[in-house]
KOLKE-864375 format. One line per 10 residues: number of its first residue (from 0); their letters; for each residue x negated, y negated, z of C-alpha. Coordinates in Angstrom, 2 decimals. Layout:
<rs>
NUM) a) X:Y:Z | ...
</rs>
This chain:
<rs>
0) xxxxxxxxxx) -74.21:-7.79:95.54 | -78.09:-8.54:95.57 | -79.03:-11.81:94.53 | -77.87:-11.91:90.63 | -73.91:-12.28:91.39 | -73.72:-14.82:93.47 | -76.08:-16.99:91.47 | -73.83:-16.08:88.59 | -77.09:-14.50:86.41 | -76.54:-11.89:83.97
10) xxxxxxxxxx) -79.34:-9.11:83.83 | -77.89:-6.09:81.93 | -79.35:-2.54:82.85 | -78.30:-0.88:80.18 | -75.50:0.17:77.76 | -73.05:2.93:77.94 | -69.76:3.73:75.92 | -66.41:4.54:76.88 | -66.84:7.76:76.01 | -69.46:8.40:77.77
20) xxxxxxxxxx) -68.18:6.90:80.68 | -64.99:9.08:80.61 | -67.70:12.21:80.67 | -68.33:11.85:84.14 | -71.95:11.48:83.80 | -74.25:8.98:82.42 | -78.01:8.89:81.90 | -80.16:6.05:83.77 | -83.71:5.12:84.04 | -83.87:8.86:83.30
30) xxxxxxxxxx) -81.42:10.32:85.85 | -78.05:11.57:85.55 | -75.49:9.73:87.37 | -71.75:10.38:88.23 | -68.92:7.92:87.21 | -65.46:8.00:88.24 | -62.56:5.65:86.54 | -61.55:2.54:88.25 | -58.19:3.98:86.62 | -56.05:6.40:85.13
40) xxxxxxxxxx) -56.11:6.35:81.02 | -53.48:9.29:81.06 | -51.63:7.55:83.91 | -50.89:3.64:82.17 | -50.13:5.72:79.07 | -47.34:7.28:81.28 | -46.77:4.10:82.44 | -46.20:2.35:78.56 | -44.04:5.00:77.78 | -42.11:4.70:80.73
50) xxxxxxxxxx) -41.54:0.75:80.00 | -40.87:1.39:76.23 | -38.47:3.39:77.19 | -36.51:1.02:79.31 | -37.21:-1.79:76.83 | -35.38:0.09:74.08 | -32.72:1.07:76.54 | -32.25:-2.54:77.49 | -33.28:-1.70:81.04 | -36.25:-4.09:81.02
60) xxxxxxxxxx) -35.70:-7.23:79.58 | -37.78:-9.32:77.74 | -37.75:-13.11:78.49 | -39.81:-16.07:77.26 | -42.80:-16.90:79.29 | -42.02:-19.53:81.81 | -45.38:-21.04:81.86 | -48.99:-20.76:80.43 | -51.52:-19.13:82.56 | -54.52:-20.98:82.91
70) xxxx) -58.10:-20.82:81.08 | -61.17:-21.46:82.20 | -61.63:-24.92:81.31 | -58.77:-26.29:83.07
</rs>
C-alpha cells in the first residue's frame, strides 16, 4: 500500500477516463501502461437483462427494503 493508504492521504497521480481505461492502455509519467477491468461491462449488462427479465415475468420479486444501510456518520 506504501505509506499514503493507511494514513488515509489522498495524493492523485493523475487522471484518466473511462474510455480510456476500457482501451487497454493508458499513458503515465510518459509510459504506456496496460489496464485490465476489475469487471465485465458486457457481462452486468447480461446480467440486468437477465433480472429485468424475471422482474417482468414475476420471477424476481420486488419487496420493500427491510432496513436502511448505514452512512458514514453513524
Amino acid at each position: 500500500f506504501g505509506w499514503d493508504y493507511p494514513q488515509m492521504e489522498v495524493q492523485v497521480l493523475g487522471e484518466v477516463s473511462y474510455k480510456e481505461l476500457r482501451s487497454g492502455k493508458v499513458l503515465f509519467q510518459g509510459k504506456e501502461v496496460p489496464t485490465v477491468p476489475l469487471s465485465s461491462y458486457v457481462k452486468a449488462r447480461q446480467i440486468a437483462e437477465t433480472l429485468k427479465g424475471w422482474i417482468k415475468e414475476g420471477r424476481f420479486l420486488l419487496g420493500k427494503p427491510q432496513g436502511r444501510l448505514p452512512s458514514q456518520s453513524s
